[in-house]
mmJSON file of the N, C-alpha and C atoms, coordinates in Angstrom:
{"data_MODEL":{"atom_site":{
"group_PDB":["ATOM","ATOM","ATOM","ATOM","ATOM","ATOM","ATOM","ATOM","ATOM","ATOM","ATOM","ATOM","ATOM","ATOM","ATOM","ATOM","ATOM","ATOM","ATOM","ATOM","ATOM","ATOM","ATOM","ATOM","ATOM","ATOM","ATOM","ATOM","ATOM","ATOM","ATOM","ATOM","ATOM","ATOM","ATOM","ATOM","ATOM","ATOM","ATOM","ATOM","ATOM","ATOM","ATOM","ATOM","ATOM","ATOM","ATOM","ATOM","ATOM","ATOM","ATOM","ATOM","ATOM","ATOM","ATOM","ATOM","ATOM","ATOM","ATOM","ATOM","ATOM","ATOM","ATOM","ATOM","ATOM","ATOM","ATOM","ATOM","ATOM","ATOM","ATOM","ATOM","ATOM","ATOM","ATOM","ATOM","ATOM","ATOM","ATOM","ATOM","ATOM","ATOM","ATOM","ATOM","ATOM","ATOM","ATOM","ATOM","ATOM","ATOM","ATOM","ATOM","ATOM","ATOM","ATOM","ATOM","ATOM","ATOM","ATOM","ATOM","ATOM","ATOM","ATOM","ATOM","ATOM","ATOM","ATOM","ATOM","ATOM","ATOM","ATOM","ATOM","ATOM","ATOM","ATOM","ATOM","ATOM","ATOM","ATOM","ATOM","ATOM","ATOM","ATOM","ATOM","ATOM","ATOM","ATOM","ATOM","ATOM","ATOM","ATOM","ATOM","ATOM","ATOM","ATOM"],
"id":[1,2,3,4,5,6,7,8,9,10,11,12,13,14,15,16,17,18,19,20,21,22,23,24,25,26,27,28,29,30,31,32,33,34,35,36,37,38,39,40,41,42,43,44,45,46,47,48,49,50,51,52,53,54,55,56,57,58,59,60,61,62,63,64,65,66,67,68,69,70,71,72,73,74,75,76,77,78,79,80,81,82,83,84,85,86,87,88,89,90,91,92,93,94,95,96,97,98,99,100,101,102,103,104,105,106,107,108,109,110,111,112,113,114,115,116,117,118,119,120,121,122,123,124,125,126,127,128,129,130,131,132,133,134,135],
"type_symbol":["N","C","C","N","C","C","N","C","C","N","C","C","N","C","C","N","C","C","N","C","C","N","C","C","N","C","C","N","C","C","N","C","C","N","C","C","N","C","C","N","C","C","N","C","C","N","C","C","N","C","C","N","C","C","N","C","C","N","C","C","N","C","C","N","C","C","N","C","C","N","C","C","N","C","C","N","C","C","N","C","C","N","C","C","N","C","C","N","C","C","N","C","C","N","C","C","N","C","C","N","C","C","N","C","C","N","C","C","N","C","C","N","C","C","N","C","C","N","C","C","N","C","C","N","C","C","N","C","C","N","C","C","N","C","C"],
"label_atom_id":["N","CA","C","N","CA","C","N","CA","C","N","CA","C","N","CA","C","N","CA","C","N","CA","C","N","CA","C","N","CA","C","N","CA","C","N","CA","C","N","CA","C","N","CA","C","N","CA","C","N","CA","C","N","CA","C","N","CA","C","N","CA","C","N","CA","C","N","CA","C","N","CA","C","N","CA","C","N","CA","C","N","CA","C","N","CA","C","N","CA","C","N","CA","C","N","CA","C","N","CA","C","N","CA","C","N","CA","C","N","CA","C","N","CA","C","N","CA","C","N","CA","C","N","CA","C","N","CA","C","N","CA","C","N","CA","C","N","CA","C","N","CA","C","N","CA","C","N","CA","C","N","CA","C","N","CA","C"],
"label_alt_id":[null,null,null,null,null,null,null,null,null,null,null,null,null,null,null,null,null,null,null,null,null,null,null,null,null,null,null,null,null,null,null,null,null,null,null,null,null,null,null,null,null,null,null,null,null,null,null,null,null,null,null,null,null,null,null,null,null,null,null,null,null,null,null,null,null,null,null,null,null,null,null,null,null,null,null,null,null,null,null,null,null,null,null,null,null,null,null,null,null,null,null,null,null,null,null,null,null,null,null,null,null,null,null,null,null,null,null,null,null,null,null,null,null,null,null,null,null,null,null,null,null,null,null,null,null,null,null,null,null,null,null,null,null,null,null],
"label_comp_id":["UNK","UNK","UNK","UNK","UNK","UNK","UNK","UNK","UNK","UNK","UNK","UNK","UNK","UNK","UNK","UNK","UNK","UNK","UNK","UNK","UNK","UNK","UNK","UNK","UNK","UNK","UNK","UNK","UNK","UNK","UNK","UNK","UNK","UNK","UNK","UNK","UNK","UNK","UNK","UNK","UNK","UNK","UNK","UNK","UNK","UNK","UNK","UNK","UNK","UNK","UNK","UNK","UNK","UNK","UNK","UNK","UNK","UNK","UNK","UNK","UNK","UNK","UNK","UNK","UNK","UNK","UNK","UNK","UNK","UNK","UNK","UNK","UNK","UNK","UNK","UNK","UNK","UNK","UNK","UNK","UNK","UNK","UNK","UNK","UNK","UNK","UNK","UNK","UNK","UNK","UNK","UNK","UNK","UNK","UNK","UNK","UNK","UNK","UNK","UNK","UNK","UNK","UNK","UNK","UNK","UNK","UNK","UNK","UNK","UNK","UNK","UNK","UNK","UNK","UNK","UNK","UNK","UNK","UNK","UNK","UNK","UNK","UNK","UNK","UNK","UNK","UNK","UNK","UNK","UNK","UNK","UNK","UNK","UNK","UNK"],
"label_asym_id":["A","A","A","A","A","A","A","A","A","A","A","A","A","A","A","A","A","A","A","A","A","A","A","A","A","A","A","A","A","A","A","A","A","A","A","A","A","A","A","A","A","A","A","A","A","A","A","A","A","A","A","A","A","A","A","A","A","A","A","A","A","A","A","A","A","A","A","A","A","A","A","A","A","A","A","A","A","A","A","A","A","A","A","A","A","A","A","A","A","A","A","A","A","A","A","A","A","A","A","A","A","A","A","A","A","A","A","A","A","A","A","A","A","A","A","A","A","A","A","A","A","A","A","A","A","A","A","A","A","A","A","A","A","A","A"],
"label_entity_id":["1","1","1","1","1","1","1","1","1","1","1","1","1","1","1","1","1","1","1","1","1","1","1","1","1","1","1","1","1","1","1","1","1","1","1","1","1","1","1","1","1","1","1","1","1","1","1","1","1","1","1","1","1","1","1","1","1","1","1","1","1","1","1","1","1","1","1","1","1","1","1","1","1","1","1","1","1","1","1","1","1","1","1","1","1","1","1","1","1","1","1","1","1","1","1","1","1","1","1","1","1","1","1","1","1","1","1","1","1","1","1","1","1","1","1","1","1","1","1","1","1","1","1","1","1","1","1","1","1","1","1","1","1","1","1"],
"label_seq_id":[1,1,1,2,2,2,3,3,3,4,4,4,5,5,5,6,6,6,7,7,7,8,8,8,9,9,9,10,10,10,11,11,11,12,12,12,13,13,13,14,14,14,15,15,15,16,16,16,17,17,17,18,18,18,19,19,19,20,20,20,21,21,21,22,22,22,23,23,23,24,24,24,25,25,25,26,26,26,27,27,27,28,28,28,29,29,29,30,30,30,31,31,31,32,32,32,33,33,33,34,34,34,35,35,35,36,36,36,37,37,37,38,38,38,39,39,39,40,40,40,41,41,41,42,42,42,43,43,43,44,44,44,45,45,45],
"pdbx_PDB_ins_code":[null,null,null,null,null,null,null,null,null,null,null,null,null,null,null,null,null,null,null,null,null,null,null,null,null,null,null,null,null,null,null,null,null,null,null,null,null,null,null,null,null,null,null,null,null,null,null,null,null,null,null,null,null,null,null,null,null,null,null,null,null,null,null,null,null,null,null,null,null,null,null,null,null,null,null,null,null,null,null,null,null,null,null,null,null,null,null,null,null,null,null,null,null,null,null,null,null,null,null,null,null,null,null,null,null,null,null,null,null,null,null,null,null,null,null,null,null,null,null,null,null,null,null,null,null,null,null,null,null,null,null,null,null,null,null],
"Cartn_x":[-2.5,-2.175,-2.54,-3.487,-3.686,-2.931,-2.643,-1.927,-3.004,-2.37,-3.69,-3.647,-5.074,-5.608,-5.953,-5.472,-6.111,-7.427,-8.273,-9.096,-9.493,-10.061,-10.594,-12.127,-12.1,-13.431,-13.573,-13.952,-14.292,-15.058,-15.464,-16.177,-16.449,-17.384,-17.657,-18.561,-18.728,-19.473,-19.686,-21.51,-22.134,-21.509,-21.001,-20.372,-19.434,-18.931,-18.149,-19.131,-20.15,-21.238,-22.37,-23.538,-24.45,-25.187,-24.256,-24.872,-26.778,-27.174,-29.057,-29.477,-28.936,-30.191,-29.877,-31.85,-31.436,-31.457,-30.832,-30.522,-31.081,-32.253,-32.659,-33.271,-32.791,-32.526,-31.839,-31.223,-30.441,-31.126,-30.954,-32.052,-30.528,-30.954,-30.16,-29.623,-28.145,-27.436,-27.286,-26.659,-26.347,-24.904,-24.415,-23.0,-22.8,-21.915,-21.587,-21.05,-20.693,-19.76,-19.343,-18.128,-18.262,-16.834,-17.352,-16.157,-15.329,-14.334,-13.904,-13.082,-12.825,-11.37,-10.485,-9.154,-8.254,-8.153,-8.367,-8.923,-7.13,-7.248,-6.155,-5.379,-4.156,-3.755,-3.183,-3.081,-2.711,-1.924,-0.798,0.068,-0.269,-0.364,-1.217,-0.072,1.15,2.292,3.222],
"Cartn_y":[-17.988,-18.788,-20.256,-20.656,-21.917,-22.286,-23.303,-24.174,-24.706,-25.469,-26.745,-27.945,-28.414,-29.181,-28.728,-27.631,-27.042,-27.236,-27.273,-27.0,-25.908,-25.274,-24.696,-24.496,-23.866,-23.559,-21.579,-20.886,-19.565,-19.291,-18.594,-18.344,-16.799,-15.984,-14.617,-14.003,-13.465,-12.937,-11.65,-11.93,-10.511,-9.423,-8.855,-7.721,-7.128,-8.536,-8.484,-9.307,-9.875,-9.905,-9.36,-9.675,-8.863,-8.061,-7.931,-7.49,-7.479,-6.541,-6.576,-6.43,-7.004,-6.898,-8.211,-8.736,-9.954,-9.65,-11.048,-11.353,-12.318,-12.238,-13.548,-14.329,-15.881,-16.583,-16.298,-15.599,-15.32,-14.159,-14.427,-13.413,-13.024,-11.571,-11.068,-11.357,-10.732,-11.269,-12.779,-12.712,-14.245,-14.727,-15.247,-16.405,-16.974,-16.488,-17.234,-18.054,-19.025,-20.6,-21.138,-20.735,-21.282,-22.385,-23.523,-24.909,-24.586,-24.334,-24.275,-25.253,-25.267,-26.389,-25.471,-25.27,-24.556,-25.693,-25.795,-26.77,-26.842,-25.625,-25.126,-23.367,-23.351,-22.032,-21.667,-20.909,-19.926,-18.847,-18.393,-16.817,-16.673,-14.933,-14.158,-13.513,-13.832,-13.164,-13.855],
"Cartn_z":[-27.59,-26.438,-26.638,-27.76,-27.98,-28.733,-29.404,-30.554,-31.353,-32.601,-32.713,-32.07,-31.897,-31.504,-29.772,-29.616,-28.502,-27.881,-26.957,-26.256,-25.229,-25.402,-23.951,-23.884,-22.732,-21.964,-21.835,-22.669,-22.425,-21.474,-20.491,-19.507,-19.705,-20.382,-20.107,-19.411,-18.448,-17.737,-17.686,-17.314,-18.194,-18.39,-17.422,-18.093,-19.194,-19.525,-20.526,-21.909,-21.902,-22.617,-23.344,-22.905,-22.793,-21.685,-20.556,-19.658,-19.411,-19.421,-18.786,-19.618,-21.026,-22.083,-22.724,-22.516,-23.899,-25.145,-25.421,-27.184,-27.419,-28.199,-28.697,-27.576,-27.43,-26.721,-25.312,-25.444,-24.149,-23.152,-21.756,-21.082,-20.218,-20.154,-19.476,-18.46,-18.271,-16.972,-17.3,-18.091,-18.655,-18.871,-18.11,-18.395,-19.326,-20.622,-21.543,-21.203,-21.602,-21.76,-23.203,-23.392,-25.21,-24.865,-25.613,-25.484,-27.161,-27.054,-28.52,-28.506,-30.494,-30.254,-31.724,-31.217,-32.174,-33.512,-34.91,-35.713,-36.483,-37.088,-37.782,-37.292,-37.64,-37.366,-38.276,-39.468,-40.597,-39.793,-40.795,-40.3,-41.113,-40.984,-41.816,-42.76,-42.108,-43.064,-44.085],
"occupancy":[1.0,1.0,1.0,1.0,1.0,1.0,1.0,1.0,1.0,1.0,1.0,1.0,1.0,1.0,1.0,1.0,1.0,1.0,1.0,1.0,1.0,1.0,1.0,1.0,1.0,1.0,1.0,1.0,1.0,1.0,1.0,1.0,1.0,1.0,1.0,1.0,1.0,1.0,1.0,1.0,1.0,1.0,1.0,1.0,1.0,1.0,1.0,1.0,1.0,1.0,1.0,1.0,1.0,1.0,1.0,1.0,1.0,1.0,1.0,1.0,1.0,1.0,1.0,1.0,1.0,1.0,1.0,1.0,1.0,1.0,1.0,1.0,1.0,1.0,1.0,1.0,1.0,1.0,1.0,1.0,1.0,1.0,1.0,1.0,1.0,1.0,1.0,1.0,1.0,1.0,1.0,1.0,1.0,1.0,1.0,1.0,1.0,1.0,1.0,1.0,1.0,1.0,1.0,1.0,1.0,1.0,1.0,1.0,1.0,1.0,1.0,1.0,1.0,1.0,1.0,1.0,1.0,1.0,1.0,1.0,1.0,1.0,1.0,1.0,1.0,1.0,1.0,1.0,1.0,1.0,1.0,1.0,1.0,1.0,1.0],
"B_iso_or_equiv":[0.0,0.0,0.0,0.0,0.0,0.0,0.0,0.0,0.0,0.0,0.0,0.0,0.0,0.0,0.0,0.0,0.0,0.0,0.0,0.0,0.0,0.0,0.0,0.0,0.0,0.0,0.0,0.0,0.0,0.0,0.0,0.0,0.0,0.0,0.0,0.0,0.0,0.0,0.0,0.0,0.0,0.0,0.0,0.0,0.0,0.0,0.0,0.0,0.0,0.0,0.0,0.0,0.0,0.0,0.0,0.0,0.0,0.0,0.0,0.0,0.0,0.0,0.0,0.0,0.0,0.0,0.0,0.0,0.0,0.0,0.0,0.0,0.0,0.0,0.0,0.0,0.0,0.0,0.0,0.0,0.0,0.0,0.0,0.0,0.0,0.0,0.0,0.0,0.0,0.0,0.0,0.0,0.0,0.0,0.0,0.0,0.0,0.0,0.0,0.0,0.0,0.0,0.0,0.0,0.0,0.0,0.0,0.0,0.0,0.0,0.0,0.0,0.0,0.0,0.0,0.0,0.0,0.0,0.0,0.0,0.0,0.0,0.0,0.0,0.0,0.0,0.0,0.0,0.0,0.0,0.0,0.0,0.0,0.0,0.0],
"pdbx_formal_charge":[null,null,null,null,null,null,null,null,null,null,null,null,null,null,null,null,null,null,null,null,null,null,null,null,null,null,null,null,null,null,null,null,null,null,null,null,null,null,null,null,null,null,null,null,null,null,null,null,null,null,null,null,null,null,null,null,null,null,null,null,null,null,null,null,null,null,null,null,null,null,null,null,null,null,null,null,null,null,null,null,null,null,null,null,null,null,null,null,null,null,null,null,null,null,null,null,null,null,null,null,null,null,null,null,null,null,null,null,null,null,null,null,null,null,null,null,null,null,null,null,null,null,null,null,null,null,null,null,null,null,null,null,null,null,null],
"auth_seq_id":[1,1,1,2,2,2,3,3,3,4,4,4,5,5,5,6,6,6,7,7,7,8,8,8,9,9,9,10,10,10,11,11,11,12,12,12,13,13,13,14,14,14,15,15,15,16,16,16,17,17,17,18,18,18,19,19,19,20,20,20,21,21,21,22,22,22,23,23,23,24,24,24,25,25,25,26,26,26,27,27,27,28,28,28,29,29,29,30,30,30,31,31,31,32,32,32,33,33,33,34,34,34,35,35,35,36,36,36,37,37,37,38,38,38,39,39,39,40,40,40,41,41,41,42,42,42,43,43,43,44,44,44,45,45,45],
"auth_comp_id":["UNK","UNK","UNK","UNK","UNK","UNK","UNK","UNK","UNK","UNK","UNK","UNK","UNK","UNK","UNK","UNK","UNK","UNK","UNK","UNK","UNK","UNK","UNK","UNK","UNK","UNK","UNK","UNK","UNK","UNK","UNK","UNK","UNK","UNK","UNK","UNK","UNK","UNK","UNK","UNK","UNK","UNK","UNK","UNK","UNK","UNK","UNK","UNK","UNK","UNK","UNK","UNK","UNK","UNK","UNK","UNK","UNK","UNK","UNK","UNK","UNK","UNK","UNK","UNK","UNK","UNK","UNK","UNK","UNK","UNK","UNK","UNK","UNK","UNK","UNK","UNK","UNK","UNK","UNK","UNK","UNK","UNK","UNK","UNK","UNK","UNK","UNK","UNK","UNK","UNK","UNK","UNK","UNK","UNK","UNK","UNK","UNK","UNK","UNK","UNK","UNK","UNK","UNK","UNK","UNK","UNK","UNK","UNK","UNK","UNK","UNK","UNK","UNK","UNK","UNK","UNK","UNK","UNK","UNK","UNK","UNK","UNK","UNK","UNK","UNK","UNK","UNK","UNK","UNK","UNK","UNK","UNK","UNK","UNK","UNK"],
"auth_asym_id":["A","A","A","A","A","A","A","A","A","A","A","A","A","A","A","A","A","A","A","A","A","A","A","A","A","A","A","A","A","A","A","A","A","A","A","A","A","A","A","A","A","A","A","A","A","A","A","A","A","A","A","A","A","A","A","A","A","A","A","A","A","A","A","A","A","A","A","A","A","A","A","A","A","A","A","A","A","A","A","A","A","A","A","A","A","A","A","A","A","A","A","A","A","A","A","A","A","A","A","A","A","A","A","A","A","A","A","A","A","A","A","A","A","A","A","A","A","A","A","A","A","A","A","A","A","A","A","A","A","A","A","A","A","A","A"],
"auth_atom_id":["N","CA","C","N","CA","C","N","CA","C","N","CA","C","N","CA","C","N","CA","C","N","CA","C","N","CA","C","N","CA","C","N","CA","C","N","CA","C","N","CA","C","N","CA","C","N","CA","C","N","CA","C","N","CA","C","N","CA","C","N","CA","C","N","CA","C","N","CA","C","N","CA","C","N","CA","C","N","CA","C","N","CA","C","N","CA","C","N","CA","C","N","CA","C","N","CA","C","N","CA","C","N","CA","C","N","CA","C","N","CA","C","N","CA","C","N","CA","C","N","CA","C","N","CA","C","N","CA","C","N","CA","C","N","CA","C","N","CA","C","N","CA","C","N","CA","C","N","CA","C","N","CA","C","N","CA","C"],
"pdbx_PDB_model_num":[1,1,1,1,1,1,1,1,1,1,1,1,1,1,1,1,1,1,1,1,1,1,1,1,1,1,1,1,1,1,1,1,1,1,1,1,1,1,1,1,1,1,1,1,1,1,1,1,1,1,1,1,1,1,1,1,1,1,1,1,1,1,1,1,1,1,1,1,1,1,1,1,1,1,1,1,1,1,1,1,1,1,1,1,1,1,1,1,1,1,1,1,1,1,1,1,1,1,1,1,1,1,1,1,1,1,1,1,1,1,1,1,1,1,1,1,1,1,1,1,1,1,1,1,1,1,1,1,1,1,1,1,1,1,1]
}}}
């Protein structure tokens, strides 16, 4: 759904995360947020 030079904003929430267990750094019941940027896109065929 991106192209290059894309941007977005991921938003995952716990349940689709780590739900009630931490990782590391991260304490449970935690809101991911990941900012990506599409750099390059390769077909694999």
């Amino acid at each position: 759904m991106l192209s290059e030079g894309s941007k977005a904003v991921l938003v995952i929430p716990p349940h689709l995360g780590y739900g009630n267990v931490a990782v590391g750094s991260i304490p449970a019941n935690s809101t991911l947020i990941y900012e990506v940027e599409v750099v390059k896109v390769e077909s694999a065929y």
